[in-house]
N, CA, C, O and CB atoms as a CASP TS submission, in Angstrom:
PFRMAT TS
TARGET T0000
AUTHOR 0000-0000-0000
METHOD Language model
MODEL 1
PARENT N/A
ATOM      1  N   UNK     1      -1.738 -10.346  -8.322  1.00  0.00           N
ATOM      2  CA  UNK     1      -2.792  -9.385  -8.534  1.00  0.00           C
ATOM      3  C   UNK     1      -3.309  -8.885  -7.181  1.00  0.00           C
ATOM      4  O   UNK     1      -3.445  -9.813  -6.384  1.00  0.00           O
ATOM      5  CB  UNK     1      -3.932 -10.005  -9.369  1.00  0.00           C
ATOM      6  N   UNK     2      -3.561  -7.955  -6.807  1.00  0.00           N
ATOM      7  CA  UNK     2      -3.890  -7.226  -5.957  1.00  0.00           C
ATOM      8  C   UNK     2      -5.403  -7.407  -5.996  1.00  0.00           C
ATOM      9  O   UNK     2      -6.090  -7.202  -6.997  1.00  0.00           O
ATOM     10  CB  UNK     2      -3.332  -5.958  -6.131  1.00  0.00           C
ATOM     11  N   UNK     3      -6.059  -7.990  -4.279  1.00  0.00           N
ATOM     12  CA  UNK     3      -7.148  -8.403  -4.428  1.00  0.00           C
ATOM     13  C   UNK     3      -7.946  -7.602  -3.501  1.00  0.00           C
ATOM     14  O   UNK     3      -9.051  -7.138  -3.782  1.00  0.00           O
ATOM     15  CB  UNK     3      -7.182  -9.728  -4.314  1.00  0.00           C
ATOM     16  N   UNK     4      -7.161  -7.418  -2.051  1.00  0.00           N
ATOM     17  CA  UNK     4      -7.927  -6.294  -1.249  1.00  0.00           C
ATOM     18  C   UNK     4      -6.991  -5.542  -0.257  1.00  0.00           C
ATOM     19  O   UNK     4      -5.877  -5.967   0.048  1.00  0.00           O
ATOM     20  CB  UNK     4      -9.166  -6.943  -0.380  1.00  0.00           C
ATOM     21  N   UNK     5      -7.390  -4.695   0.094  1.00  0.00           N
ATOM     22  CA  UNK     5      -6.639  -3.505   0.473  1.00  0.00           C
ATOM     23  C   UNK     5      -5.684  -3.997   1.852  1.00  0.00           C
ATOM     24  O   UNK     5      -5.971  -4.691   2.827  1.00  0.00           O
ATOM     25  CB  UNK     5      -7.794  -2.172   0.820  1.00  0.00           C
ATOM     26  N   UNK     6      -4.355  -3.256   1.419  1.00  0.00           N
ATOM     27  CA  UNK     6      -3.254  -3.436   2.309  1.00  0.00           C
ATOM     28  C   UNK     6      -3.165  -3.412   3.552  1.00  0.00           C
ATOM     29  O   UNK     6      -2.246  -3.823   4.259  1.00  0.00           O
ATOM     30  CB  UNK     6      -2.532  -2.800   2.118  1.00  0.00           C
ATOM     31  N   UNK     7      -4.394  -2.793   3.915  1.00  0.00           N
ATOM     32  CA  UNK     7      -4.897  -2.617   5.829  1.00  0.00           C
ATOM     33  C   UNK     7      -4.988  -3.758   6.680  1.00  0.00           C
ATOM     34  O   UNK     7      -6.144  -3.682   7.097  1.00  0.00           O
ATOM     35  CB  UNK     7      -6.494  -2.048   6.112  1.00  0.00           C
ATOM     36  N   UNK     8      -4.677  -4.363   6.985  1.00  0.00           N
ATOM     37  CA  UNK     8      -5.296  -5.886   7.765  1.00  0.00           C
ATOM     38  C   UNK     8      -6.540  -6.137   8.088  1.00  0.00           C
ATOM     39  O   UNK     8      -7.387  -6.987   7.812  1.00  0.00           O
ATOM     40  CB  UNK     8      -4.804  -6.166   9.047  1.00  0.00           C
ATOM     41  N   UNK     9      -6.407  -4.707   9.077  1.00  0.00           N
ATOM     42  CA  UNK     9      -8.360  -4.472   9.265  1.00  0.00           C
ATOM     43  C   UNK     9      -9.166  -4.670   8.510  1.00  0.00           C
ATOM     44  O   UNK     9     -10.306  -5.134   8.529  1.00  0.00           O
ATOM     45  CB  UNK     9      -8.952  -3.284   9.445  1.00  0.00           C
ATOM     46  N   UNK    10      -8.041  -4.009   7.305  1.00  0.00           N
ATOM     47  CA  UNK    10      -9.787  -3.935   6.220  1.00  0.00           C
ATOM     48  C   UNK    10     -10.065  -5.085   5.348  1.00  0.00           C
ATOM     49  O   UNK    10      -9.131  -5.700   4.832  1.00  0.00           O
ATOM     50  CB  UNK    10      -9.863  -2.559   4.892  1.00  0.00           C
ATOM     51  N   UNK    11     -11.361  -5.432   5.140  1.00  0.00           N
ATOM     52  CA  UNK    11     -11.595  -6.349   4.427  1.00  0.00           C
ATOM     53  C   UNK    11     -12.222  -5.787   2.996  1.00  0.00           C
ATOM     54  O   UNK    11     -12.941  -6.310   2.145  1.00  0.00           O
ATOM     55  CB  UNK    11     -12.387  -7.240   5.207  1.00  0.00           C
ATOM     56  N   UNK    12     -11.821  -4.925   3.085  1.00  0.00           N
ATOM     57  CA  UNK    12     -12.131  -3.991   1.477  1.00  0.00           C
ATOM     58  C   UNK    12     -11.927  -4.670   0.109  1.00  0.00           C
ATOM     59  O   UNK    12     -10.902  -4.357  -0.496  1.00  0.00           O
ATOM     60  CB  UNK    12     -11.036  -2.656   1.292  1.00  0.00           C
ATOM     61  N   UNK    13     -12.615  -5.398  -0.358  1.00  0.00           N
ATOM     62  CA  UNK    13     -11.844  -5.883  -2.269  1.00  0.00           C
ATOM     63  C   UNK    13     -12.019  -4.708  -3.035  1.00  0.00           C
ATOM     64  O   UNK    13     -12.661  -3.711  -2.707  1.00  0.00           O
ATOM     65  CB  UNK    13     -12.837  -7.333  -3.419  1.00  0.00           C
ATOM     66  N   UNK    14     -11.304  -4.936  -4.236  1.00  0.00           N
ATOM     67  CA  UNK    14     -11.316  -4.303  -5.053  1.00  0.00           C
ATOM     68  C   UNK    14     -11.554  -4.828  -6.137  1.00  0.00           C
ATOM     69  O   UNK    14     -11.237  -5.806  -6.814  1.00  0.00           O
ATOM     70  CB  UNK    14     -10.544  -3.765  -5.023  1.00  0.00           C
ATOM     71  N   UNK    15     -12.454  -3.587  -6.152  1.00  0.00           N
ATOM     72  CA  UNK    15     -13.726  -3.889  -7.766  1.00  0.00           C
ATOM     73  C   UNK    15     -13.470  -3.413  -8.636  1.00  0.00           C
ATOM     74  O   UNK    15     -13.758  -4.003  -9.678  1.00  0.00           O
ATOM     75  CB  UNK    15     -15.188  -3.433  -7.904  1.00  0.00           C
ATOM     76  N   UNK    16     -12.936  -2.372  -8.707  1.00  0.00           N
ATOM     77  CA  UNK    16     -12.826  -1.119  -9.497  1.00  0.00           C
ATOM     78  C   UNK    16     -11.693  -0.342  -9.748  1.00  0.00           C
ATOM     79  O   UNK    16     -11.351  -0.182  -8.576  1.00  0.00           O
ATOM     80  CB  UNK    16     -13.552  -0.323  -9.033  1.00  0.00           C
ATOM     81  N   UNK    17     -11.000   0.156 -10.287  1.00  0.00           N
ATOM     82  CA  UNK    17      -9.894   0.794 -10.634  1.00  0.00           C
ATOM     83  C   UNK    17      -9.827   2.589 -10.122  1.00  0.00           C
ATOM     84  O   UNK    17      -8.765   3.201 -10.001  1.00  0.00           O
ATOM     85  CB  UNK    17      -9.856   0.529 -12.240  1.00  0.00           C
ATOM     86  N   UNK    18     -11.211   3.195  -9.878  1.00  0.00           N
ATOM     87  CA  UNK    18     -11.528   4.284  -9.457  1.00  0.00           C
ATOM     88  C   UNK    18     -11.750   4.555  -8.336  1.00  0.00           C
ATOM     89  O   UNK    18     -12.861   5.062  -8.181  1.00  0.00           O
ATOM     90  CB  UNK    18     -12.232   4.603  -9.916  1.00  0.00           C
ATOM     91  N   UNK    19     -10.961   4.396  -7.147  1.00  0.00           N
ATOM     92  CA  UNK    19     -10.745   4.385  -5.670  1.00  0.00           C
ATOM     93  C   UNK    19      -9.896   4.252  -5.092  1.00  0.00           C
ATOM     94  O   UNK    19      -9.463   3.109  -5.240  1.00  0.00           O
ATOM     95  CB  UNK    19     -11.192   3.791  -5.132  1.00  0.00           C
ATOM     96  N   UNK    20      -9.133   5.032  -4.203  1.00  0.00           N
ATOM     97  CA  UNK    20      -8.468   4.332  -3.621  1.00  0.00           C
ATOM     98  C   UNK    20      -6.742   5.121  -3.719  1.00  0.00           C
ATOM     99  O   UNK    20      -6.529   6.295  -4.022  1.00  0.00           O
ATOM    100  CB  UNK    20      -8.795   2.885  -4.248  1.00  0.00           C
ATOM    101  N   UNK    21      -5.779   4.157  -3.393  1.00  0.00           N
ATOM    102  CA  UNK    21      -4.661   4.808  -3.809  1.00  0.00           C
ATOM    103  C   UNK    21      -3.919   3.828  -3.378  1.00  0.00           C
ATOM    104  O   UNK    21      -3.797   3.333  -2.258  1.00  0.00           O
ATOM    105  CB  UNK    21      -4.353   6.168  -3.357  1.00  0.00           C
ATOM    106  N   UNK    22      -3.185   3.481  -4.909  1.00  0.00           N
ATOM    107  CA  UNK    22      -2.144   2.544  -4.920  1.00  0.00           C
ATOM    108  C   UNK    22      -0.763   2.537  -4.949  1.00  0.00           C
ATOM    109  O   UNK    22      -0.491   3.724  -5.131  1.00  0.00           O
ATOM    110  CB  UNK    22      -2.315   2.007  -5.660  1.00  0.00           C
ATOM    111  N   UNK    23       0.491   1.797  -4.866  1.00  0.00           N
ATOM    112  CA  UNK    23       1.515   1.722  -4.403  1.00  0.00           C
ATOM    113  C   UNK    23       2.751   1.021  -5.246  1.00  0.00           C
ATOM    114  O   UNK    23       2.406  -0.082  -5.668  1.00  0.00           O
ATOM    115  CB  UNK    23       1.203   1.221  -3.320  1.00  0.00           C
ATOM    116  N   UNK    24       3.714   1.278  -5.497  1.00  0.00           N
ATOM    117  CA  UNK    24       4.402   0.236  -6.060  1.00  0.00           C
ATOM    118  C   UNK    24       5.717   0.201  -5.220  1.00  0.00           C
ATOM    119  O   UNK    24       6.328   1.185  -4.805  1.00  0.00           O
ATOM    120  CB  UNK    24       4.603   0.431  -7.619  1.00  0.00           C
ATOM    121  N   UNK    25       6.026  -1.059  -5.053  1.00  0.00           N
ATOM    122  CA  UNK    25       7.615  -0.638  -4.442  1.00  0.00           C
ATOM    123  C   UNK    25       8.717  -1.959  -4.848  1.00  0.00           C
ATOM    124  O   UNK    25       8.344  -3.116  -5.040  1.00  0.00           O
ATOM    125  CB  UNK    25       7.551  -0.454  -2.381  1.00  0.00           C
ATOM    126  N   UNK    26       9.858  -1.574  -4.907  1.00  0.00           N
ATOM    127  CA  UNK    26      10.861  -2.485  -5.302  1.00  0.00           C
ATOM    128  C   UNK    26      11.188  -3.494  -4.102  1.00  0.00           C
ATOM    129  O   UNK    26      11.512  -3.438  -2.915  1.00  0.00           O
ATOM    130  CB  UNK    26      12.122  -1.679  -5.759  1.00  0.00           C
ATOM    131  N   UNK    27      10.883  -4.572  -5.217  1.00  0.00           N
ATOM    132  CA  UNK    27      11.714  -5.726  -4.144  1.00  0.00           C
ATOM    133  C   UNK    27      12.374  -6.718  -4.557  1.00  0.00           C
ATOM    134  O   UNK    27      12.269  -6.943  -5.762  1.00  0.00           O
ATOM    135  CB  UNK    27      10.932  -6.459  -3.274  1.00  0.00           C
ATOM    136  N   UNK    28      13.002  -7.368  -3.979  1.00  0.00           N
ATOM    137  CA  UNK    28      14.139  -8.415  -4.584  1.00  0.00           C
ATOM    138  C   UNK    28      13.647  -9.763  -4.518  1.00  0.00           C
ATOM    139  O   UNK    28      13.014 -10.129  -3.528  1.00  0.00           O
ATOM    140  CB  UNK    28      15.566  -8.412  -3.770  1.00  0.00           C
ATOM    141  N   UNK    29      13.795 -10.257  -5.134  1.00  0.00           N
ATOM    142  CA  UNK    29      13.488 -11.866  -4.807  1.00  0.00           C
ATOM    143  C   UNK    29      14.991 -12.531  -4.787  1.00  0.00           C
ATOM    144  O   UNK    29      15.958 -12.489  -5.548  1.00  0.00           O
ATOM    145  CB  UNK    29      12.393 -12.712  -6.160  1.00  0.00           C
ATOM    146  N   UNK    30      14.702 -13.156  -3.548  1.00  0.00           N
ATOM    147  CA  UNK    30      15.818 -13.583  -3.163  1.00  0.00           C
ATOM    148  C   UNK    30      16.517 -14.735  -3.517  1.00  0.00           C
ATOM    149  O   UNK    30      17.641 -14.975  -3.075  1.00  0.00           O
ATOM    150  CB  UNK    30      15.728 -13.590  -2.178  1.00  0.00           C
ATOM    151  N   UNK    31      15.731 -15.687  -4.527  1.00  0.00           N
ATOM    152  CA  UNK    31      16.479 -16.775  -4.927  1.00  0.00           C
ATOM    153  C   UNK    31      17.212 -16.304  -5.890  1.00  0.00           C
ATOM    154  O   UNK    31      18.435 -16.447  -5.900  1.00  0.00           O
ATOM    155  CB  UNK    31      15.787 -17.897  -5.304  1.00  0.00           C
ATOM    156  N   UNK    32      16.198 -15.358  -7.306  1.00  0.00           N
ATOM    157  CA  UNK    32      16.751 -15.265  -8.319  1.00  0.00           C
ATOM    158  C   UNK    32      17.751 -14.007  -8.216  1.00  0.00           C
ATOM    159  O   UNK    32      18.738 -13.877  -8.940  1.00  0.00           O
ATOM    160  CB  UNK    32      15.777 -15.268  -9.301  1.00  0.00           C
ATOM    161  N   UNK    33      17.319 -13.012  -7.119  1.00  0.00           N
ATOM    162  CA  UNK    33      18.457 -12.152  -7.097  1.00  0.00           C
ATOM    163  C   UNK    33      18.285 -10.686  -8.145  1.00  0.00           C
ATOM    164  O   UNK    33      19.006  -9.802  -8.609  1.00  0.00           O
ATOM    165  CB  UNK    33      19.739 -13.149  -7.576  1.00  0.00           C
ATOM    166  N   UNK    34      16.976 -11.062  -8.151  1.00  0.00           N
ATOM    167  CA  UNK    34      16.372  -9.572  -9.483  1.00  0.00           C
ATOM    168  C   UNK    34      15.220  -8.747  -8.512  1.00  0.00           C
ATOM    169  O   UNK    34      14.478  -9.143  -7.613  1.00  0.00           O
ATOM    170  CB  UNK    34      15.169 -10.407 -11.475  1.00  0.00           C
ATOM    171  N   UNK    35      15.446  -7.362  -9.161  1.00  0.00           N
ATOM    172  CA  UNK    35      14.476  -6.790  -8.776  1.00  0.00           C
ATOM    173  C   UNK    35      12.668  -6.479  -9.254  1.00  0.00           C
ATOM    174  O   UNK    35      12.528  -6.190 -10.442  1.00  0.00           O
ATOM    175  CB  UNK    35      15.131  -5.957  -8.727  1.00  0.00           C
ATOM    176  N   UNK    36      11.819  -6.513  -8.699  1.00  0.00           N
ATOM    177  CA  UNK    36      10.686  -6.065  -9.191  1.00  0.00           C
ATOM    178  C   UNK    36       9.783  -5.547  -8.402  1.00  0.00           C
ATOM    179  O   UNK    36      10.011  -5.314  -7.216  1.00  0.00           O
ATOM    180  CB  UNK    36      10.177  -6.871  -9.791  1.00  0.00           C
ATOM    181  N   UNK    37       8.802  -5.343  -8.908  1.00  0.00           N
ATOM    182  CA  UNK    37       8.035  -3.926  -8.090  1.00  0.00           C
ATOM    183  C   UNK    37       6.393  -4.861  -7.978  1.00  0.00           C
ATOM    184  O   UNK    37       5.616  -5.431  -8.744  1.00  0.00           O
ATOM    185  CB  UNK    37       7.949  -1.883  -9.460  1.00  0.00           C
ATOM    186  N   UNK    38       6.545  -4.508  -6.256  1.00  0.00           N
ATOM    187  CA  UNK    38       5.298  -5.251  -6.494  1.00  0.00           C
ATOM    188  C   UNK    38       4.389  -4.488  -5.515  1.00  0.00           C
ATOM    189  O   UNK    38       4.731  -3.938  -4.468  1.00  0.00           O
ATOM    190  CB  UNK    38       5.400  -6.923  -6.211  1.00  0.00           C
ATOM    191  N   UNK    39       2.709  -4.592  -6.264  1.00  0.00           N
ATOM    192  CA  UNK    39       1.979  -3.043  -6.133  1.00  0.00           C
ATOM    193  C   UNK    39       1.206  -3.841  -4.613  1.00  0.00           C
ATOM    194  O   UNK    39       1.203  -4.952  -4.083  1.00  0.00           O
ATOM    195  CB  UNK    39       0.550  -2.319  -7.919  1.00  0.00           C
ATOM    196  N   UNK    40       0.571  -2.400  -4.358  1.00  0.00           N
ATOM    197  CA  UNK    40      -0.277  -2.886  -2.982  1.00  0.00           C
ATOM    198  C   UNK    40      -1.629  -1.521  -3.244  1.00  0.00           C
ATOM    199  O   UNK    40      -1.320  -0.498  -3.856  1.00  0.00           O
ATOM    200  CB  UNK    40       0.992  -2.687  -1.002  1.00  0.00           C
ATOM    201  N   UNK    41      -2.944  -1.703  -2.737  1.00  0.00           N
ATOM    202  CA  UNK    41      -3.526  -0.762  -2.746  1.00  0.00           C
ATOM    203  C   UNK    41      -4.216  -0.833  -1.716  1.00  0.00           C
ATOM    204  O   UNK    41      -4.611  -1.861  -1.165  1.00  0.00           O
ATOM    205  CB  UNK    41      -4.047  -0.542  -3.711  1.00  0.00           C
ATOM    206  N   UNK    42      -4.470   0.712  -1.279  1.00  0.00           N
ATOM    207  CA  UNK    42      -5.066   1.057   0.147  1.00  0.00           C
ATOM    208  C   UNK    42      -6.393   1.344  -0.484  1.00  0.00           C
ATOM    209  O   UNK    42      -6.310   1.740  -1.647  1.00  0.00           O
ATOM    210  CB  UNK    42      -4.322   2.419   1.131  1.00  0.00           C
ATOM    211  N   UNK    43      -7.689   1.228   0.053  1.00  0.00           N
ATOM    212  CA  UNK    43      -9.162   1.432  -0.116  1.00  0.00           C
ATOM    213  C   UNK    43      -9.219   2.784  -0.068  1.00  0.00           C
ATOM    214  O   UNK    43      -8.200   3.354   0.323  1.00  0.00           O
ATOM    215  CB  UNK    43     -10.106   0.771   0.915  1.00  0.00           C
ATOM    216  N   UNK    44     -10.246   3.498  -0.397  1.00  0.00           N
ATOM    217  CA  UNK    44     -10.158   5.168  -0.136  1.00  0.00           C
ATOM    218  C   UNK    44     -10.425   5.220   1.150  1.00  0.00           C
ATOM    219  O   UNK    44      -9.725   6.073   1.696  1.00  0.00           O
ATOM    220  CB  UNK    44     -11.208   6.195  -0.945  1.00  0.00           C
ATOM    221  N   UNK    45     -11.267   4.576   2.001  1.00  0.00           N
ATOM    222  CA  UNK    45     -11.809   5.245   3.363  1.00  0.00           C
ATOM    223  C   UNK    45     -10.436   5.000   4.119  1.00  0.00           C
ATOM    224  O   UNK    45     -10.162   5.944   4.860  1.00  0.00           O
ATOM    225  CB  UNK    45     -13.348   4.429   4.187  1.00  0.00           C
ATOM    226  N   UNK    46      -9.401   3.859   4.123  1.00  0.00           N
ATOM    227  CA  UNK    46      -7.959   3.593   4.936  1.00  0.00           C
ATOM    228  C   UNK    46      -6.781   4.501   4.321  1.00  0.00           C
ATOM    229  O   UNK    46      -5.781   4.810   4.969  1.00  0.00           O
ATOM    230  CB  UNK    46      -7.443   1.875   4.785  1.00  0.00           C
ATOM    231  N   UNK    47      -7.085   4.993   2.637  1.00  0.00           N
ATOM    232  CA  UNK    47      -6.055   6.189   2.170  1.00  0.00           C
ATOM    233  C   UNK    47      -6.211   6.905   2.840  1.00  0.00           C
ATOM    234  O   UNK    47      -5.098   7.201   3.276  1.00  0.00           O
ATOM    235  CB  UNK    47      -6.047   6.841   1.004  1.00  0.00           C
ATOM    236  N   UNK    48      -7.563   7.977   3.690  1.00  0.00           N
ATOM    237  CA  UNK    48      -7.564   8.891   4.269  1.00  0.00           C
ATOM    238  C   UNK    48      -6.630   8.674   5.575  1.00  0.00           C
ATOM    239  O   UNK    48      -6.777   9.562   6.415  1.00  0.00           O
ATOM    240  CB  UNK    48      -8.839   9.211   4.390  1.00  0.00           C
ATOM    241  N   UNK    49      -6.145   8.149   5.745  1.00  0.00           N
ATOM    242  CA  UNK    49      -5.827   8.017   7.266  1.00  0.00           C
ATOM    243  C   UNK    49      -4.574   7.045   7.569  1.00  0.00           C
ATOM    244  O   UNK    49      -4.075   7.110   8.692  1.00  0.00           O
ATOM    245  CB  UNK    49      -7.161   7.414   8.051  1.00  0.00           C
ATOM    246  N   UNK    50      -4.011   6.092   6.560  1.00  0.00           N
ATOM    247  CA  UNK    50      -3.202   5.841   6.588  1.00  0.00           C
ATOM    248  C   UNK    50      -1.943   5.963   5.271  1.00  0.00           C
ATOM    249  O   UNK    50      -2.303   6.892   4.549  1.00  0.00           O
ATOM    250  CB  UNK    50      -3.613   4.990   7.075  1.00  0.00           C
ATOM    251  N   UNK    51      -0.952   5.502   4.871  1.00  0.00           N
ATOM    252  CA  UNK    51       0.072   5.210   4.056  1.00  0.00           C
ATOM    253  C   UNK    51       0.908   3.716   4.030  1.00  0.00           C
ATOM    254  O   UNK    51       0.970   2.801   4.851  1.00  0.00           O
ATOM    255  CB  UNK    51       0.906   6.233   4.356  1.00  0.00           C
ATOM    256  N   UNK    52       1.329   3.858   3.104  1.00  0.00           N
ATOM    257  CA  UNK    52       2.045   2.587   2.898  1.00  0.00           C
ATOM    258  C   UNK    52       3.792   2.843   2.956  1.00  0.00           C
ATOM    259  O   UNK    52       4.077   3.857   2.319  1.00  0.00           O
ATOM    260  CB  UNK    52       1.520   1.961   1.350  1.00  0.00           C
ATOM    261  N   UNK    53       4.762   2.300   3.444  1.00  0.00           N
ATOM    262  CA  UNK    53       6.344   2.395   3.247  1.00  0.00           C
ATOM    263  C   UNK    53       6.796   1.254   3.345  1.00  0.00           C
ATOM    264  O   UNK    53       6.247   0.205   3.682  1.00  0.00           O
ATOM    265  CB  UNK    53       7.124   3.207   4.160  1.00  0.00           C
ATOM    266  N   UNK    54       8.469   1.618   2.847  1.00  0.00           N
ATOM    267  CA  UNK    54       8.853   0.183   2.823  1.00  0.00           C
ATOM    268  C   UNK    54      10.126   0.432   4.041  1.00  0.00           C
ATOM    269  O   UNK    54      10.585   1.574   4.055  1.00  0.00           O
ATOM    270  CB  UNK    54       9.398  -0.476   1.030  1.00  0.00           C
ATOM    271  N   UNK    55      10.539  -0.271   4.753  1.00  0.00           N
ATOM    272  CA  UNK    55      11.016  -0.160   6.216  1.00  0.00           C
ATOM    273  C   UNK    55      11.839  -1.363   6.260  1.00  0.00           C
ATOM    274  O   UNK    55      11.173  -2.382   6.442  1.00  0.00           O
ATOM    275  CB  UNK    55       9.813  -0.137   7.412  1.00  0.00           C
ATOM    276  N   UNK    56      13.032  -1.529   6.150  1.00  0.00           N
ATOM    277  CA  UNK    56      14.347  -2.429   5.954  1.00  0.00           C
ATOM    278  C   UNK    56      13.704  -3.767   5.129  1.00  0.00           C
ATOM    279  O   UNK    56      13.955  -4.878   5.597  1.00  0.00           O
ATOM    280  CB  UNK    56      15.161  -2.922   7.651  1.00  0.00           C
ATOM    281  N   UNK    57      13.164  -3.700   4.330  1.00  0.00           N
ATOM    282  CA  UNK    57      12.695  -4.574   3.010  1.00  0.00           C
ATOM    283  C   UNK    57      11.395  -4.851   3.265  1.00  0.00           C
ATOM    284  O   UNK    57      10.880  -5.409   2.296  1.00  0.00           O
ATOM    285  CB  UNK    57      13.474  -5.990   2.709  1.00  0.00           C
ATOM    286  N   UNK    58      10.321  -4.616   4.582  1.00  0.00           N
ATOM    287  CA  UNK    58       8.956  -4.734   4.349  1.00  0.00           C
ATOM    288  C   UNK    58       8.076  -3.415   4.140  1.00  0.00           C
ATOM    289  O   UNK    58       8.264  -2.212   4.326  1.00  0.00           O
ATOM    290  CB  UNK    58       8.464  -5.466   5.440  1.00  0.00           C
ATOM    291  N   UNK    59       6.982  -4.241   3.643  1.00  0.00           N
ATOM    292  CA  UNK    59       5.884  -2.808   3.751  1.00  0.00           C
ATOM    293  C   UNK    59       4.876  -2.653   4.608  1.00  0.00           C
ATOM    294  O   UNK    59       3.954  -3.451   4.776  1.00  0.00           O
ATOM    295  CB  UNK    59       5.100  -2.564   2.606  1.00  0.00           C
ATOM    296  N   UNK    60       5.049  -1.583   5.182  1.00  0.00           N
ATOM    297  CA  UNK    60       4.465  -1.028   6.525  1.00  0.00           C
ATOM    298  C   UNK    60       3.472  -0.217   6.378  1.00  0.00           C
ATOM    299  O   UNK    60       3.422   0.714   5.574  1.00  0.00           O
ATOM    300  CB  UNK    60       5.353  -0.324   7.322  1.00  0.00           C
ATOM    301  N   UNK    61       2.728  -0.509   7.074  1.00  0.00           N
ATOM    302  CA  UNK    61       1.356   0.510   7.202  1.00  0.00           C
ATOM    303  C   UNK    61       1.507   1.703   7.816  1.00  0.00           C
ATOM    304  O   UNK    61       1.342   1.282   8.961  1.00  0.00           O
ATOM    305  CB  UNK    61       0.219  -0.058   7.985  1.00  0.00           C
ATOM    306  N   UNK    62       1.661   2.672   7.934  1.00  0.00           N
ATOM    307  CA  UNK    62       1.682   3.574   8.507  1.00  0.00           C
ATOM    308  C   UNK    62       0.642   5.312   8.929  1.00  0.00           C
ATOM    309  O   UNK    62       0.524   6.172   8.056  1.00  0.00           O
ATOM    310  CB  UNK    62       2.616   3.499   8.035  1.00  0.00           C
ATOM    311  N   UNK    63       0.086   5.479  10.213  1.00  0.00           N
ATOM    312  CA  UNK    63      -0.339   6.724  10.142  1.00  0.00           C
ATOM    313  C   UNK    63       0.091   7.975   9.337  1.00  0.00           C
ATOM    314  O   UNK    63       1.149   8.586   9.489  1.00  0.00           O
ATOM    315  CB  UNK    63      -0.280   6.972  11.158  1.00  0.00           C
ATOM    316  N   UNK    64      -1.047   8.301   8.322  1.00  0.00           N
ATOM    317  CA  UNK    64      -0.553   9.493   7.559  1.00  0.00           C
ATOM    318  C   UNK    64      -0.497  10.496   9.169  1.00  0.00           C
ATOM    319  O   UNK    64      -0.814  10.332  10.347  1.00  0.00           O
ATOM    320  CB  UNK    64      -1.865  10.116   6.006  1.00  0.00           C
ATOM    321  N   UNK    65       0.228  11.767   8.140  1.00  0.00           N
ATOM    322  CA  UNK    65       0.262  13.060   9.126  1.00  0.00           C
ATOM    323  C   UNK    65      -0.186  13.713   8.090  1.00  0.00           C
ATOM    324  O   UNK    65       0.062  13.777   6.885  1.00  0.00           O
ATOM    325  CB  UNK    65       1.679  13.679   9.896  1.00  0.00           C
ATOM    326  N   UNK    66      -1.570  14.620   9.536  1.00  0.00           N
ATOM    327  CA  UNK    66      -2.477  15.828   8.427  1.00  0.00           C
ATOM    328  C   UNK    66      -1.819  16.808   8.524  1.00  0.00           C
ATOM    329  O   UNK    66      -1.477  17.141   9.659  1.00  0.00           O
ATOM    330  CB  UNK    66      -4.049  16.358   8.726  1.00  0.00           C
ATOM    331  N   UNK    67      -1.468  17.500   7.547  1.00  0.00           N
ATOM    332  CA  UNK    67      -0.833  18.543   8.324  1.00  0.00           C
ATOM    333  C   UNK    67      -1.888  20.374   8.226  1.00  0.00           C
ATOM    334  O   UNK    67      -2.298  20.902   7.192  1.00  0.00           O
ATOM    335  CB  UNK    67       0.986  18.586   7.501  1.00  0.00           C
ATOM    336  N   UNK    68      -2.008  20.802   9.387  1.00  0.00           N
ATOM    337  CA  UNK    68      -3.034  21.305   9.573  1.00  0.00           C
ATOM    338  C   UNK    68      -2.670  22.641   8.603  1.00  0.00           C
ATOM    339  O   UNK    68      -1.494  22.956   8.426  1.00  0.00           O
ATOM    340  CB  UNK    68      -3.384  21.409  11.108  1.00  0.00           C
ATOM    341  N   UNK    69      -4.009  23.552   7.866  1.00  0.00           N
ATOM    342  CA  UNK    69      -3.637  25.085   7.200  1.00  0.00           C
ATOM    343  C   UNK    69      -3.913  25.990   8.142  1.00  0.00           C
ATOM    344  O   UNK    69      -4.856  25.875   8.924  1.00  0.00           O
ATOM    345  CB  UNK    69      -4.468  25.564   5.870  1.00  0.00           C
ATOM    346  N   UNK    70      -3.148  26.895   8.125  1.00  0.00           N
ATOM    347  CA  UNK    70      -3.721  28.595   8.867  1.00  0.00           C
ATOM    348  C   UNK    70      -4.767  29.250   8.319  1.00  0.00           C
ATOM    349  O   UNK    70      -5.133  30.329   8.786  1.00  0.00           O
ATOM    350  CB  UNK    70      -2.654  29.841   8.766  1.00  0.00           C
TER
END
């Protein structure tokens, strides 16, 4: 169960289902050799500004890019 947000920094819990922005991604477990998806959620104030990926089987935090309008 997903208890607080994927940031390290942040010490954000989660209370509520209405915040935020969550994640799912496939992963293997390596004894049994099956796949499943296991979720992660970013707080809203660390969604603004960051993302989540998965990067040769971990999940990485990563700087969003804003991308600016004319």
């Amino acid at each position: 169960m997903i208890s607080k947000c994927a940031n390290p920094q942040c010490a954000k819990t989660l209370m509520r289902l209405d915040g935020g922005r969550f994640f799912g991604f496939h992963t293997k477990n390596q004894q049994a050799k099956h796949k499943r998806i296991e979720n992660f959620w970013l707080c809203a104030n660390c969604a603004k500004n960051y993302t989540l990926r998965m990067v040769e089987g971990e999940v990485t935090l990563r700087q969003r890019e804003h991308r600016k309008t004319a």
